[in-house]
C-alpha positions in Angstrom: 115.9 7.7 -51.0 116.8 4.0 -50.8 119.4 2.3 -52.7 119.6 -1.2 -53.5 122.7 -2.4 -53.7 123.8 -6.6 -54.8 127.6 -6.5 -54.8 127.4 -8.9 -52.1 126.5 -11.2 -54.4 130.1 -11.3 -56.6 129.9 -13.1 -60.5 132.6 -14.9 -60.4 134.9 -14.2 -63.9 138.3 -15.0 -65.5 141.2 -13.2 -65.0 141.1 -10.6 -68.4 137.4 -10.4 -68.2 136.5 -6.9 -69.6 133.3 -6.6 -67.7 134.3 -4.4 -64.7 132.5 -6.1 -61.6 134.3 -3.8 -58.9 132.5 -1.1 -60.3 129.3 -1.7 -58.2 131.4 -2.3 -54.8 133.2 0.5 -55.5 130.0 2.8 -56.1 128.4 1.5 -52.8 131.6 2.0 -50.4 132.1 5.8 -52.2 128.4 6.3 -51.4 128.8 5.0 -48.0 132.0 7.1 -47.5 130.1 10.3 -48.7 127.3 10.6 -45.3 124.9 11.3 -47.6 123.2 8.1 -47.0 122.6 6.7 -43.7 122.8 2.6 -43.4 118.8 2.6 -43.4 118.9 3.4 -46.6 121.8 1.1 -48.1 119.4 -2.0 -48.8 120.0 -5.5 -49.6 117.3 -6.8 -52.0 116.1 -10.0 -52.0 116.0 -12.5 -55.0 113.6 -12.4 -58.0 111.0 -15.2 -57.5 110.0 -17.9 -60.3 106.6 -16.2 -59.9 108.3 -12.7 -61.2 110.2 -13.7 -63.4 107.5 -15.9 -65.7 105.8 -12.5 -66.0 108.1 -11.5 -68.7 110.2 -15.1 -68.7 109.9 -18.6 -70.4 109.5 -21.0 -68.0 112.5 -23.1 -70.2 114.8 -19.9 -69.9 114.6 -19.3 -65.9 114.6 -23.3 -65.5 117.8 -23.6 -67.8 119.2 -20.3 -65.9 118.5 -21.6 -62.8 119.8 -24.9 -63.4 123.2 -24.0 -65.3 121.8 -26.0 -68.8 122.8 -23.0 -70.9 124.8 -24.0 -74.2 128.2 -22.5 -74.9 126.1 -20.3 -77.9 124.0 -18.8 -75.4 126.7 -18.3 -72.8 128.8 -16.5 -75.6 125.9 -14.5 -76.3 125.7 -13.7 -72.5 129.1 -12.9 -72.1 129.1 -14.6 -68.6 130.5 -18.4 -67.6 127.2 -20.3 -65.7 127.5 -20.3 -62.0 125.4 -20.7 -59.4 126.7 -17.2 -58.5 125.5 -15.9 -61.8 122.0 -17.1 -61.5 121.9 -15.7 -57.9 123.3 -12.8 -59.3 120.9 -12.3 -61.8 117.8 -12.5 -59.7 119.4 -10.3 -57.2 119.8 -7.9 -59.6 116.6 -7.8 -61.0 114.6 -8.4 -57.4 116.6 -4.9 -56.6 114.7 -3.5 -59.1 111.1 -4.8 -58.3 112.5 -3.4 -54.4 113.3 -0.1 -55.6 110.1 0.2 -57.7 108.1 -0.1 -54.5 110.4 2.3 -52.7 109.8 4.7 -55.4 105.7 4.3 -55.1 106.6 5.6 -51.5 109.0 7.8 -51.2 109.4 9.2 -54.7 112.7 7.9 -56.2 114.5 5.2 -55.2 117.6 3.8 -57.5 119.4 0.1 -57.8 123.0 0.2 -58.1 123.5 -2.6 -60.7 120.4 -3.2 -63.2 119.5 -2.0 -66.5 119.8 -5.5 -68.3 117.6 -4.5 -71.2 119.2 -6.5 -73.8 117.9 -9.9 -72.3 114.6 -11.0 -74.4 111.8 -13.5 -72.7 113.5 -16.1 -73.9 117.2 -15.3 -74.2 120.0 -13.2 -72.9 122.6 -11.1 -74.6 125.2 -8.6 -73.5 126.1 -9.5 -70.3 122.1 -9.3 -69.5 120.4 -12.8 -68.2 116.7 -11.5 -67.1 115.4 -7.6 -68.0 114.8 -6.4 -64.9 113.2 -3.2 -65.8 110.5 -6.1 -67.3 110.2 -8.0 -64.4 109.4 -5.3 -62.4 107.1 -3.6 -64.4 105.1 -6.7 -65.1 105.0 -7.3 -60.8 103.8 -3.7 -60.3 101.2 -4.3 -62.6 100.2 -8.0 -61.9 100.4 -6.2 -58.4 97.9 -3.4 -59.3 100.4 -1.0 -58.0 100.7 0.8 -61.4 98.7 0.9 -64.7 100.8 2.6 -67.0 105.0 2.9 -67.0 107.4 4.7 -68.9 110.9 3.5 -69.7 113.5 6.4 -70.3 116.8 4.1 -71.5 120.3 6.5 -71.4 122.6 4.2 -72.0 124.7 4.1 -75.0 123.2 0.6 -76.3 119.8 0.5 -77.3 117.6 -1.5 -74.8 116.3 -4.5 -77.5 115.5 -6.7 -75.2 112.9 -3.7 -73.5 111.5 -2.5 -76.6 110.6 -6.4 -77.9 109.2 -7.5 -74.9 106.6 -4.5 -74.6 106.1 -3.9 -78.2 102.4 -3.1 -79.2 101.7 -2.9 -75.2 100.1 0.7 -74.5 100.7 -0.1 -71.2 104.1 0.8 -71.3 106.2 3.7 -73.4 109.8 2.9 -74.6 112.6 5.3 -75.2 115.6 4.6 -76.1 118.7 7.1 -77.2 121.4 5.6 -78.2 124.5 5.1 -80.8 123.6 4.4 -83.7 127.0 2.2 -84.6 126.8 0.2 -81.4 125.7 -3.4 -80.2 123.4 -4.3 -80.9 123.8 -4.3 -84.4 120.3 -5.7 -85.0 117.6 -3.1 -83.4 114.3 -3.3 -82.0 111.7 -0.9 -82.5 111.2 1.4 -79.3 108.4 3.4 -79.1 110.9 6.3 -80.0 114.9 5.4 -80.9 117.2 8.4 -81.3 120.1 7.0 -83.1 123.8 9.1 -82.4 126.0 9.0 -85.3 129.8 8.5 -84.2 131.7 11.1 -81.6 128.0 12.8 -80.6 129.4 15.3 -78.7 127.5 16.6 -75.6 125.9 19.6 -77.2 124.0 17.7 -79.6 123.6 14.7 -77.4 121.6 17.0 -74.9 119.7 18.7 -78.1 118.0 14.8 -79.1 117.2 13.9 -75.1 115.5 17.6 -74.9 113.6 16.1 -78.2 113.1 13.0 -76.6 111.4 14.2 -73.5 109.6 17.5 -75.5 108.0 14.0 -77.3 107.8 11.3 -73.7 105.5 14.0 -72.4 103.4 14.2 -75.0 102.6 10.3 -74.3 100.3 9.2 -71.9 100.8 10.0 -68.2 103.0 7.0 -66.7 102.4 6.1 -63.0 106.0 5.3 -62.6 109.1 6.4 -64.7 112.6 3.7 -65.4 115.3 5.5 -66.0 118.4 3.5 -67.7 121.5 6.1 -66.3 124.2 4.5 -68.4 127.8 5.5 -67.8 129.0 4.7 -71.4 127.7 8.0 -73.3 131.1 9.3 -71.8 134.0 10.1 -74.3 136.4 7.7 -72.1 134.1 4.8 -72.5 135.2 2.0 -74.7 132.3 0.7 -76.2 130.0 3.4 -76.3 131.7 5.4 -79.5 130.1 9.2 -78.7 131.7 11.8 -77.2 129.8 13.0 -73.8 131.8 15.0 -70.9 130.3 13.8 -67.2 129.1 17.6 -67.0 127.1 16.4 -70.1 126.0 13.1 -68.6 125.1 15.1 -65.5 123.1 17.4 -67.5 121.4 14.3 -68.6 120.7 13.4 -65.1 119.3 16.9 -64.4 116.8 16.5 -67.5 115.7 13.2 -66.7 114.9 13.9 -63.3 113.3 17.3 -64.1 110.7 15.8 -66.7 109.9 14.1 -63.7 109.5 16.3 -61.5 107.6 18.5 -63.9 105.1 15.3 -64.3 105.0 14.5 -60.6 105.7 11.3 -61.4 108.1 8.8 -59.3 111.2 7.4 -60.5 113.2 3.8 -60.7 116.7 4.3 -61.5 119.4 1.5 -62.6 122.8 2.2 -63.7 123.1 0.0 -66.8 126.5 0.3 -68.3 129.6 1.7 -68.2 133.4 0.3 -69.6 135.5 3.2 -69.0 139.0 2.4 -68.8 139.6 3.9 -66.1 136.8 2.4 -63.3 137.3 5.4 -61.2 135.2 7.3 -64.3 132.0 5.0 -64.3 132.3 5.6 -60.4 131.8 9.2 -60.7 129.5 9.4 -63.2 127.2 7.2 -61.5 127.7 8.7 -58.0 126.9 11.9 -59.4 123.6 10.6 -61.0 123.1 9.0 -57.2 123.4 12.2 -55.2 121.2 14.6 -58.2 118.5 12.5 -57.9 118.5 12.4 -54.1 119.4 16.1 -54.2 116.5 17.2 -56.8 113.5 14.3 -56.2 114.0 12.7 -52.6 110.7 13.8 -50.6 113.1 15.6 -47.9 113.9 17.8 -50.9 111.0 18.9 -51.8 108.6 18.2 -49.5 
């Protein structure tokens, strides 16, 4: 199983920034630490190309990006200050993605350690989310002719707007999205499904609606490769998330996710999405432990 991993690449931010950027270093050196994973399989992605990104992109959004001519509306809406670190970051980020899709076609799953920026449109980007790279590198396995149809399966606790516009009306592609109901962003898209959590979800019934979910995502048509959103902020501790999941819950999650795909003998893209936990130790463990299930229950030495 091969993990792409773009902490290299640091976003510079100010001092007080909430987003929690050490989170993804952190991740990588506990996975490191762990000899789970040997160095062959720690992998530096390269950068999103112009040509990937128009697939789902405005030219006039990836030029502006590129070029730092975003206005202080659509920075605030990003949540990030321009650099040329952020655009690098951005395209690392989602090339990780495109990577780990083409890992996955080979070796079954495969997983990017940042990723999950489904609230940035064609055209715009929101919630700390500059291109979708879930988009990007569904569109470039299709362009590519290495998939026909794809499923996204979106976990974390924001629903994935920028996703479910981009690919609505597109049979091509199935959209699922379980989320909280009171969280950003407060205008919604329309998934193929949404499952909308009321306030302090607790894990019980949290697991009840993604059982629904998947009872319904297999009733769709077959996808040739599955994107699974793992957020981190369905946990109780999180705080922008509002529900009330344990990290046995969340791992529970994981467990379902990867067993629907299993069950479909279909491969698997993870990306890790969100997670603002307090304490950064938290979004650590929950995403190391949705790292080492997937390697434990789908990597082809597994289950070969």
């Amino acid at each position: 199983m091969k993990l792409f991993h773009t902490d290299l690449f640091v976003l510079p931010l100010p001092d007080g920034h909430r987003f929690p950027m050490q989170r993804y270093r952190l991740l990588r050196e506990r996975l490191e630490r762990s000899g789970i994973f040997g160095s062959d399989q720690m992998c530096v992605p390269p950068a999103a190309t112009d040509d990937q990104l128009l697939l789902v992109h405005t030219a006039d959004w990836v030029e502006r990006v590129s070029s730092g001519e975003l206005s202080d509306i659509e920075l605030r809406r990003i949540g990030f200050p321009w650099s040329v670190q952020m655009a690098e970051r951005s395209r690392r980020s989602t090339g990780a993605t495109v990577a780990a899709s083409e890992s996955a076609l080979s070796d079954g799953v495969s997983a990017n350690l940042a990723g999950g920026t489904h609230h940035a449109f064609a055209d715009r980007g929101a919630g700390y989310c500059v291109f979708n790279d879930v988009a990007v590198a569904i569109r470039t396995m299709q362009r590519d002719k290495r998939i026909g149809q794809a499923m996204v399966i979106d976990g974390d606790v924001h629903q994935g707007d920028g996703t479910a516009h981009i690919f609505s009306g597109d049979p091509t592609v199935t959209t699922f999205s379980l989320h909280a109901k009171k969280a950003f962003p407060a205008r919604k898209q329309c998934s193929d499904l949404d499952i909308e959590l009321q306030p302090l979800c607790c894990t019980d019934e949290y697991i009840a609606q993604l059982r629904n979910g998947l009872s319904w995502a297999a009733r769709q048509v077959k996808p040739d490769l599955v994107y699974y959103l793992a957020g981190a902020d369905p946990f109780e501790k999180d705080t922008l998330g509002g529900l009330s999941v344990s990290k046995a819950g969340l791992a529970k999650r994981d467990r379902l996710v990867f067993q629907f795909c299993r069950d479909l003998n279909v491969p698997l893209v993870i990306t890790l999405a969100g997670g603002y936990a307090e304490e950064i130790a938290d979004i650590v463990d929950i995403q190391f432990q949705t790292i080492v299930l997937a390697n434990r229950m789908l990597a082809q030495s597994d289950t070969a």
